[in-house]
FINU-584175 format. One record per residue (C-alpha): residue in one letter; x, y negated, z negated; residue number from 1. Coordinates in pm, whole numbers, plus 50000, padded with zeros to 5 digits. Example, Ala and Ser with C-alpha at 12.3 -4.5 7.8 and 13.67 -1.06 7.14 Angstrom:
<nodes>
+------+-------+-------+-------+------+
! zati !     x !     y !     z ! numi !
+------+-------+-------+-------+------+
!    A ! 51230 ! 50450 ! 49220 !    1 !
!    S ! 51367 ! 50106 ! 49286 !    2 !
+------+-------+-------+-------+------+
</nodes>
This chain:
<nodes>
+------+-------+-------+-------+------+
! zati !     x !     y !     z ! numi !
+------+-------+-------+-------+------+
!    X ! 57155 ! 53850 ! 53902 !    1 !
!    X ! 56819 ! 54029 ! 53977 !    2 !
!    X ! 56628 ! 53950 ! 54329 !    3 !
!    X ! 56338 ! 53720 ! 54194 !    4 !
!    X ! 56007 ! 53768 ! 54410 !    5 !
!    X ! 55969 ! 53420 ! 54526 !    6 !
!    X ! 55952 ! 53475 ! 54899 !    7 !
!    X ! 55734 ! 53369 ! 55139 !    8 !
!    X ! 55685 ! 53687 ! 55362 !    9 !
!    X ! 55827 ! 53973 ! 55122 !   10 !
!    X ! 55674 ! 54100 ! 54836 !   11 !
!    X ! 55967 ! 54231 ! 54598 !   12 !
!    X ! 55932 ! 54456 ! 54313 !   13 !
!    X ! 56192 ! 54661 ! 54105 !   14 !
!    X ! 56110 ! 54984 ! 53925 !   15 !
!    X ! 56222 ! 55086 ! 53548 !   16 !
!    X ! 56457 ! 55324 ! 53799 !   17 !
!    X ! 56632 ! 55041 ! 53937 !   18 !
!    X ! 56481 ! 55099 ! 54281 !   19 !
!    X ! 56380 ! 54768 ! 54449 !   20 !
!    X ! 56054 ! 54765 ! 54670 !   21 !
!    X ! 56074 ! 54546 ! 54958 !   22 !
!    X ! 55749 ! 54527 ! 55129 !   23 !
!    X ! 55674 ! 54343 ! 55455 !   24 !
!    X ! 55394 ! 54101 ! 55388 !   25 !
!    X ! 55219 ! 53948 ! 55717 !   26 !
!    X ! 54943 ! 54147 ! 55721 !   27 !
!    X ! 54746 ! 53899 ! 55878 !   28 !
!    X ! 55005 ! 53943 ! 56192 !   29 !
!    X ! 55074 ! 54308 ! 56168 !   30 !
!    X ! 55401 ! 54237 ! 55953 !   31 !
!    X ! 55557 ! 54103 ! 56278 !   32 !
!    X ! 55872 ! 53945 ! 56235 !   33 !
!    X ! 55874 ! 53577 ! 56177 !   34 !
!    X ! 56203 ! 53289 ! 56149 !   35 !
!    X ! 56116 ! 53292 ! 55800 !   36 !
!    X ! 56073 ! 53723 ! 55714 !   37 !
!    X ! 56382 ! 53774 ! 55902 !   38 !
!    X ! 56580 ! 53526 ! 55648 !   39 !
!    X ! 56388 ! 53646 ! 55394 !   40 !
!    X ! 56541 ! 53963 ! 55458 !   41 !
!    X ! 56836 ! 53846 ! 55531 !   42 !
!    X ! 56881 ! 53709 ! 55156 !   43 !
!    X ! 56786 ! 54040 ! 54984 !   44 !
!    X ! 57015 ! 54255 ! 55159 !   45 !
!    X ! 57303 ! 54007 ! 55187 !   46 !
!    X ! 57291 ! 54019 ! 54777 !   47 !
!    X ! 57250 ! 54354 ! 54738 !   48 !
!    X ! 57574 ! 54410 ! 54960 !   49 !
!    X ! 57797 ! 54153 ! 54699 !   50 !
!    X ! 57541 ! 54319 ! 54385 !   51 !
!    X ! 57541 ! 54652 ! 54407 !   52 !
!    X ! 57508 ! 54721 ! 54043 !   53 !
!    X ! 57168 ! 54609 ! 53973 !   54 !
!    X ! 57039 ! 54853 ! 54217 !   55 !
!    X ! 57038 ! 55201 ! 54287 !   56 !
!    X ! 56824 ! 55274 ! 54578 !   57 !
!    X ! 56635 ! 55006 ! 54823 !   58 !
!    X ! 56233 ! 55124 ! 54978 !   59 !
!    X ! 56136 ! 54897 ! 55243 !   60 !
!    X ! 55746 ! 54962 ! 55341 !   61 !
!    X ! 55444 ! 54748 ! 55536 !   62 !
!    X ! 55150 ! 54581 ! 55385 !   63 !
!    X ! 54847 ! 54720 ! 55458 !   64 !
!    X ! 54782 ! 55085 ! 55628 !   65 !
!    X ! 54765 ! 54940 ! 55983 !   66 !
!    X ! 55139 ! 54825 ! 56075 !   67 !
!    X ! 55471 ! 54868 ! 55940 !   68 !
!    X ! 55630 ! 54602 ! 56141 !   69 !
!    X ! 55474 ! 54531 ! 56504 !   70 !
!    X ! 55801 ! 54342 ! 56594 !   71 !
!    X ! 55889 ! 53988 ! 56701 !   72 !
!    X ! 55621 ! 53757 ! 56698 !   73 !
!    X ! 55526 ! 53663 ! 57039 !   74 !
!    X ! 55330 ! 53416 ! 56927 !   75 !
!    X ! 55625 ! 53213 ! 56730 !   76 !
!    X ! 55810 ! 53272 ! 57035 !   77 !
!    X ! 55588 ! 53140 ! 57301 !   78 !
!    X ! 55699 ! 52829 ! 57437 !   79 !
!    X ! 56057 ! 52872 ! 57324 !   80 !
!    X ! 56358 ! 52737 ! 57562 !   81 !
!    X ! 56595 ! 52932 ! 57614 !   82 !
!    X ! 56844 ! 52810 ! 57361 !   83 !
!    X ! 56555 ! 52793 ! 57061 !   84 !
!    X ! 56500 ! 53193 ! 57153 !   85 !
!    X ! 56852 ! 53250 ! 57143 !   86 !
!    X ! 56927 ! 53043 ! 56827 !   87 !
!    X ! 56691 ! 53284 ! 56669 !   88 !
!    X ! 56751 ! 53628 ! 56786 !   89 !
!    X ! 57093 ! 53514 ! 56589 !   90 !
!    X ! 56903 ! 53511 ! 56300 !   91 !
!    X ! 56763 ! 53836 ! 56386 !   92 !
!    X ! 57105 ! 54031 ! 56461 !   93 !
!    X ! 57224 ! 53881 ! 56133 !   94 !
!    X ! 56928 ! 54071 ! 55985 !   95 !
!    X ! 56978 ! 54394 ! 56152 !   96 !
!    X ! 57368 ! 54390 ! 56073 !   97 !
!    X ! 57259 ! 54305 ! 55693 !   98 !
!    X ! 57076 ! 54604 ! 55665 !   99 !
!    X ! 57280 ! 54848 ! 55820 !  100 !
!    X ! 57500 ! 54708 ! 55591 !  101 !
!    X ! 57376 ! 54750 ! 55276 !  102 !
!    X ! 57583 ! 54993 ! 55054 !  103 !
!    X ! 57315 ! 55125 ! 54851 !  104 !
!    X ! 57107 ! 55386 ! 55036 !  105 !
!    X ! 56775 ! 55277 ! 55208 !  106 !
!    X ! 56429 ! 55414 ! 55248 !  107 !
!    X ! 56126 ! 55343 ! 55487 !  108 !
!    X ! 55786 ! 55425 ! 55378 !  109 !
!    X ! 55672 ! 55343 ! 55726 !  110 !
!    X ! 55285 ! 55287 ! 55672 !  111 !
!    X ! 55186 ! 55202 ! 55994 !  112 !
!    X ! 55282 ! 55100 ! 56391 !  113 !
!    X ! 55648 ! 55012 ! 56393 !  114 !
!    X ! 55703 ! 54850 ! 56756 !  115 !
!    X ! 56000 ! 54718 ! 56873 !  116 !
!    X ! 56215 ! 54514 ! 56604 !  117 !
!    X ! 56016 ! 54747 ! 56358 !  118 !
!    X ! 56131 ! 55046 ! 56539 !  119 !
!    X ! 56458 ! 54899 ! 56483 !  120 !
!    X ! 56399 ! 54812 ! 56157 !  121 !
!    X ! 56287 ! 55174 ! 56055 !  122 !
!    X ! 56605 ! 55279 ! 56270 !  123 !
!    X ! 56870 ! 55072 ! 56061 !  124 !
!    X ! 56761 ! 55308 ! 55754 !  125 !
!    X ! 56878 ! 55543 ! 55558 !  126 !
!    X ! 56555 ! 55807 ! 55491 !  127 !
!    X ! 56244 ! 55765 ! 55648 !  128 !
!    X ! 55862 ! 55932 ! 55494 !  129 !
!    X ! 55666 ! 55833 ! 55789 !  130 !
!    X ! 55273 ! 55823 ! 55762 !  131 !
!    X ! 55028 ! 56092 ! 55967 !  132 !
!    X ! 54912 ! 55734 ! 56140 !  133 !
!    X ! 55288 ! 55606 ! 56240 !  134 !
!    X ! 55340 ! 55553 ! 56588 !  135 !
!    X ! 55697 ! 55410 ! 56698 !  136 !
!    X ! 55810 ! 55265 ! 57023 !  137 !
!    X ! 56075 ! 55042 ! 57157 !  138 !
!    X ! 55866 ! 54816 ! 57402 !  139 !
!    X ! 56098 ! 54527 ! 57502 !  140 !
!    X ! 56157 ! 54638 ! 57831 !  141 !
!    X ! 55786 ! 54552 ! 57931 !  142 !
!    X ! 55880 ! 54177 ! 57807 !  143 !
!    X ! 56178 ! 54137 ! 58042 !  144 !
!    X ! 56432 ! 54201 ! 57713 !  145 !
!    X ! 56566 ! 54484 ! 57575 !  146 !
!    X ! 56611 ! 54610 ! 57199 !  147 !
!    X ! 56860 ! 54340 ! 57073 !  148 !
!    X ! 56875 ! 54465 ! 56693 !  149 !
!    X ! 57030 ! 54699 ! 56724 !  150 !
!    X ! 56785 ! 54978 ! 56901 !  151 !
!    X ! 56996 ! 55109 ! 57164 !  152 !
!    X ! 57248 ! 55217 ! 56904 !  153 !
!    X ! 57059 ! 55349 ! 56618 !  154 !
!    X ! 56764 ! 55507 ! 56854 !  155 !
!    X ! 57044 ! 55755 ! 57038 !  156 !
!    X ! 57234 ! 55810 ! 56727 !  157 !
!    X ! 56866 ! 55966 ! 56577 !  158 !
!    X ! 56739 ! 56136 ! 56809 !  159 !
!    X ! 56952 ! 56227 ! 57111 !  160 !
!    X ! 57144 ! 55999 ! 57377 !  161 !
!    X ! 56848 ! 56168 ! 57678 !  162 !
!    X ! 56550 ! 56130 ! 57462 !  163 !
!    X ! 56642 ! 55763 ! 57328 !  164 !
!    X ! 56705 ! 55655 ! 57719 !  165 !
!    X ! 56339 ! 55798 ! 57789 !  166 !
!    X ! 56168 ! 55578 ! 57493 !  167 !
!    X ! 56386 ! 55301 ! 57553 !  168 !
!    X ! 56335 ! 55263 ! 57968 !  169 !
!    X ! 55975 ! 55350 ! 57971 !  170 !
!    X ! 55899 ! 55107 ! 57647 !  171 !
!    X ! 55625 ! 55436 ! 57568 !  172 !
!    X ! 55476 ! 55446 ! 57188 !  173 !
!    X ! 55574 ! 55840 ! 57035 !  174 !
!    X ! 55375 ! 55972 ! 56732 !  175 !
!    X ! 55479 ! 56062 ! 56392 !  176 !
!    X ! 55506 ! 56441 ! 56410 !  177 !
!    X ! 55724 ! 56346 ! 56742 !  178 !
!    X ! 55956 ! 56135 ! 56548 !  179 !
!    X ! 56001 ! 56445 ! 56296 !  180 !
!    X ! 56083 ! 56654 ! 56556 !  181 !
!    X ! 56278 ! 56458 ! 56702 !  182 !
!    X ! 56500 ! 56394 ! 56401 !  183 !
!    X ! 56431 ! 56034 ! 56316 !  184 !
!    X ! 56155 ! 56127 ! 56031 !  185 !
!    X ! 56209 ! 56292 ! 55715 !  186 !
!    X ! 55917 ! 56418 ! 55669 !  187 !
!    X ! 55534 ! 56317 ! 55810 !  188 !
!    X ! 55271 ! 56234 ! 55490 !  189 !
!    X ! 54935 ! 56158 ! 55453 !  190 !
!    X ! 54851 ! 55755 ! 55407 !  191 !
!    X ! 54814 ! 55799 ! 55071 !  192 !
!    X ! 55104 ! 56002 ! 54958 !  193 !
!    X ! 55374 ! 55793 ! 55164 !  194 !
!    X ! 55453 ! 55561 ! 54897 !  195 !
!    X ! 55474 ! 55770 ! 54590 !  196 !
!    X ! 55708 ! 56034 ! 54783 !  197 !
!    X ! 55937 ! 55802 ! 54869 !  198 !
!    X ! 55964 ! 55635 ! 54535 !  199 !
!    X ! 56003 ! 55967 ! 54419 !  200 !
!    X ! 56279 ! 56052 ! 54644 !  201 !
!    X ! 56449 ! 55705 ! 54569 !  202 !
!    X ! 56439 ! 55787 ! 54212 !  203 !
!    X ! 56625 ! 56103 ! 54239 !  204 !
!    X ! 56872 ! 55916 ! 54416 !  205 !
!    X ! 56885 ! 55638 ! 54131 !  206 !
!    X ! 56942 ! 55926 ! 53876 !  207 !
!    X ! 57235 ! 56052 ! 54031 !  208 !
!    X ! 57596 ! 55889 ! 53970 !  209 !
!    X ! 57583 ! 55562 ! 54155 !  210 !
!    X ! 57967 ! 55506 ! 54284 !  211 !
!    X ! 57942 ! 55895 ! 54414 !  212 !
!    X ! 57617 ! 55803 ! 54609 !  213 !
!    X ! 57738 ! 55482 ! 54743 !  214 !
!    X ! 58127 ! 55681 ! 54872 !  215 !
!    X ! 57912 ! 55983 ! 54998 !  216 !
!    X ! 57695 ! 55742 ! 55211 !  217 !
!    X ! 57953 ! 55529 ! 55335 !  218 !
!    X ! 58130 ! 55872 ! 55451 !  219 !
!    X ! 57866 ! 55985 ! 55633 !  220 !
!    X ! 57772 ! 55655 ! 55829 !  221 !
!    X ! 58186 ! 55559 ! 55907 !  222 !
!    X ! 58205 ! 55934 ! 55969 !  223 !
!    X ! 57998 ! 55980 ! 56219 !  224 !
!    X ! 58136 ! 55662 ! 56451 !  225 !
!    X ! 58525 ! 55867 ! 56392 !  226 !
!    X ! 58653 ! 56179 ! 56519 !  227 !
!    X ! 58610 ! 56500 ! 56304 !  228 !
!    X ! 58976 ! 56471 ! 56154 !  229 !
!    X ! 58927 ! 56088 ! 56137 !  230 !
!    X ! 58593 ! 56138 ! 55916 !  231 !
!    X ! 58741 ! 56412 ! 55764 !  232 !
!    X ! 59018 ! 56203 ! 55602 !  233 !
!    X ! 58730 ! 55898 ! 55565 !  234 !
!    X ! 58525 ! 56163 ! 55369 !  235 !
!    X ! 58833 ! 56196 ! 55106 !  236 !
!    X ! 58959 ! 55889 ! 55061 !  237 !
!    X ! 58558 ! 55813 ! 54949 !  238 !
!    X ! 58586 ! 56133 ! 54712 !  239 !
!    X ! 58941 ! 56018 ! 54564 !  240 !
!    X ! 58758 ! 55694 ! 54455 !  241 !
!    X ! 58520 ! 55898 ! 54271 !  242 !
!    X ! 58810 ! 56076 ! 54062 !  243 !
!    X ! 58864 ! 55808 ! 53820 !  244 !
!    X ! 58557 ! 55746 ! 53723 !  245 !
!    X ! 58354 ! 55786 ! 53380 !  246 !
!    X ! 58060 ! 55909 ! 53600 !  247 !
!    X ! 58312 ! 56192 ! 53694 !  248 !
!    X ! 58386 ! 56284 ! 53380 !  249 !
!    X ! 58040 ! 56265 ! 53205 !  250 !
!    X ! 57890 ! 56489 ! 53480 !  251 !
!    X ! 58167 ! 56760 ! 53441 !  252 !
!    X ! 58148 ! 56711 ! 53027 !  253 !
!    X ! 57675 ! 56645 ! 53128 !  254 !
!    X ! 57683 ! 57029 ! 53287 !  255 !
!    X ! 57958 ! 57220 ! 53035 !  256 !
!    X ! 57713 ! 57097 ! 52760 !  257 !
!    X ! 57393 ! 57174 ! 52923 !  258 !
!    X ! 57251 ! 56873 ! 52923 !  259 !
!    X ! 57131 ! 56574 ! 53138 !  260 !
!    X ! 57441 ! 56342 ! 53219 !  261 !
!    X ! 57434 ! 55941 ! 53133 !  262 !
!    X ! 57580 ! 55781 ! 53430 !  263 !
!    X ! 57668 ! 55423 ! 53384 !  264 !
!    X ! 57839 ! 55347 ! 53733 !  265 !
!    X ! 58138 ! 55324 ! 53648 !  266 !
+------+-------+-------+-------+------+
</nodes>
């Protein structure tokens, strides 16, 4: 069944191309993380791991032009015992795992400041289009915490064991023509083109044959955690799935003919 757009701090939207917008929608608190966004997250990407049919390619952006996601709330937070902060930063590592999760490849169009469980956020994806404005840092260090979703894994894995220790220990912001060269951006995009190149991106994605994009992710994020000769044999037990497949077959028949294939995913 389709994600409906009834939540309170998402704003969900689904293109003719079967790629589902997820934008983060406190704009009014720099798309910080709240209890309630990080269960609201939670529930699209849990259902997109059990549906993966009714969508091809996921773009998660900010509201606004100012932030992409300026991380926990501190405000929600202040006052919290010990076992209320805990209690939630479960909710939060349920999050993070549910998006690293997600079988179906994942885009950031990161509009904005992504600070600490944003960083993260923006880590846990697949692609990221980063705008000229973007700044990034993991600043939990100068809060007496450390990245707990999932930061000091993804952030070394992007860009480098040395420089992830740097950003991680010194809690310092880094621009977004530093996270391109680094290797955690795609590519760097004016405010205004962000968006629509990342759709457009996503959509040539969707258009391709969905089971053979879903194995040919899958082997390239277990691959990388394995050996070479464990990922290589990873990498073909994904492409033996694709085998018997219509998909398979139409593309071979699709480029003999000359013509666009149908793929139905399946």
């Amino acid at each position: 069944m389709p994600i409906e757009n009834t939540f309170e701090c998402l704003d969900i939207e689904m293109t003719e191309d079967r790629v589902l917008l997820v934008t983060l929608n406190r704009p009014h608190a720099a798309n910080a993380f709240n209890t309630q966004m990080a269960w609201d997250l939670i529930h699209v990407f849990e259902q997109l791991s059990v549906e993966v049919e009714n969508t091809l390619a996921v773009v998660v952006t900010g509201s606004g032009e100012r932030a992409f996601c300026a991380g926990g709330d501190l405000k929600e937070r202040n006052g919290m015992t010990e076992t209320q902060w805990q209690s939630q930063h479960r909710v939060y590592e349920r999050m993070a795992r549910a998006v690293l999760a997600c079988p179906i490849p994942t885009l950031g169009a990161i509009n904005g400041a992504a600070y600490g469980g944003g960083c993260e956020l923006a880590c846990a994806l697949d692609i990221l289009y980063v705008a000229d404005n973007a700044k990034f840092a993991q600043t939990e260090v100068k809060l007496g915490i450390i990245p707990g979703a999932g930061g000091t894994q993804t952030l070394p894995r992007a860009i480098g064991e040395r420089r992830a220790k740097e950003l991680i220990l010194t809690g310092r912001a880094f621009s977004a023509m530093e996270a391109l060269q680094w290797g955690l951006a795609n590519e760097v995009l004016p405010q205004n083109e962000l968006l629509p190149a990342t759709l457009a991106t996503a959509r040539q994605i969707a258009n391709n044959a969905p089971i053979a994009v879903r194995q040919a992710l899958q082997s390239v994020r277990r691959g990388l955690q394995m050996s070479l000769a464990d990922g290589l044999a990873f990498e073909i037990e994904a492409y033996n799935r694709t085998i018997p497949t219509h998909d398979r077959r139409e593309g071979v028949l699709a480029f003999n003919e000359k013509r666009s294939p149908e793929f139905k995913g399946e």
